[in-house]
N, C-alpha and C positions, 0 to 999 in steps of 0.2 A: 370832456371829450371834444375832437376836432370836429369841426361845421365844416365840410367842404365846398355848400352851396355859400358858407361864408368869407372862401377862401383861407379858410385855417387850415393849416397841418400837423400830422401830429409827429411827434421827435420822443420816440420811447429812447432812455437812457440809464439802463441798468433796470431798478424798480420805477425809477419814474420817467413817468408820460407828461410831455411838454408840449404846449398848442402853440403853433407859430403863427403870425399874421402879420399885418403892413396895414394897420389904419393910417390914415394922415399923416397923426401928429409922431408914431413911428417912423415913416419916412423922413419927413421935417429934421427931429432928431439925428438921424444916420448922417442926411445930407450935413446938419451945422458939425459934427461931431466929427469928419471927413472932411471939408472942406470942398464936396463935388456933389455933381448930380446925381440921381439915384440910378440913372444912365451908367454914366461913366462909375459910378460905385461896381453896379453888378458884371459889367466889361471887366472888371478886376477881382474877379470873385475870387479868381485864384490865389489872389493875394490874402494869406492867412488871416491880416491887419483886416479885411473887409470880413472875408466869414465871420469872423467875431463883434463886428460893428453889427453887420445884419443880424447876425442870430442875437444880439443883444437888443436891438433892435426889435426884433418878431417875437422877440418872449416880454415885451411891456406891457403891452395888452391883459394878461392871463398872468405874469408872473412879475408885478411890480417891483420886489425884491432883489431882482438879478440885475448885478452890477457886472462893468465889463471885464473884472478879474475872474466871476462868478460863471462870466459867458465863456470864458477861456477855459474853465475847469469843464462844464459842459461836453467841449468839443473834445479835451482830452480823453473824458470817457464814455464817448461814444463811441459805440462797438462799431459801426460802419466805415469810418475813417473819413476823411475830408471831401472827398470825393461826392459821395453817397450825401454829407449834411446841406455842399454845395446847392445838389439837387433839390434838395428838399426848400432851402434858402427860397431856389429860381420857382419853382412850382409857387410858393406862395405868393412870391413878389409878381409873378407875371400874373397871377390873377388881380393882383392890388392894380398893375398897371391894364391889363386888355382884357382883366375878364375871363381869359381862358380858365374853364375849367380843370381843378388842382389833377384830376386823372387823364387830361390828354398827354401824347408824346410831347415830350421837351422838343423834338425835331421840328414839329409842325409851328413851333415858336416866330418862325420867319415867314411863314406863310398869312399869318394872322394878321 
């Protein structure tokens, strides 16, 4: 189950529940795996190539086994669509980065 005081999220996908997070050495990974910041990574979230680096990425933690053909099958069936995993992505990463807590608005993200 998701820690939200830990910055984890959770990613229900069909029958299963997946805990997202951004320790370190997740981050580390994304950035060498990309070849950019974890900045310039989430600035591109849009780009489908990055939701799948992150979300493979936030599931190392909790789900050592998910490679990033495994992280693409994920997103496919995920009922909410890209949009919605995007969010979920940012909520985790921005706690990894400032702390905000995983249930405040995404809006207030600039104000922090």
């Amino acid at each position: 189950m998701a820690n939200p005081l830990k910055g984890e999220v959770e990613l229900v996908v069909g029958e299963m529940t997946y805990t997202l997070c951004f320790p370190s050495n997740a981050v580390v990974e994304v950035e060498q795996l990309l070849g950019d910041s974890i900045g310039g990574i989430a600035g591109n979230i849009v780009k489908v190539e990055h939701q799948r680096a992150l979300l493979w990425s936030a599931l190392q933690k909790h789900h050592k086994g998910v490679d990033l053909l495994k992280a693409g099958e994920i997103m496919d069936d995920f009922d909410g669509g890209l949009e919605p995993l995007a969010e979920k992505l940012v909520r985790a990463l921005r706690f990894r980065l400032s702390r905000a807590p995983i249930d405040a608005p995404l809006t207030d993200a600039a104000e922090q």
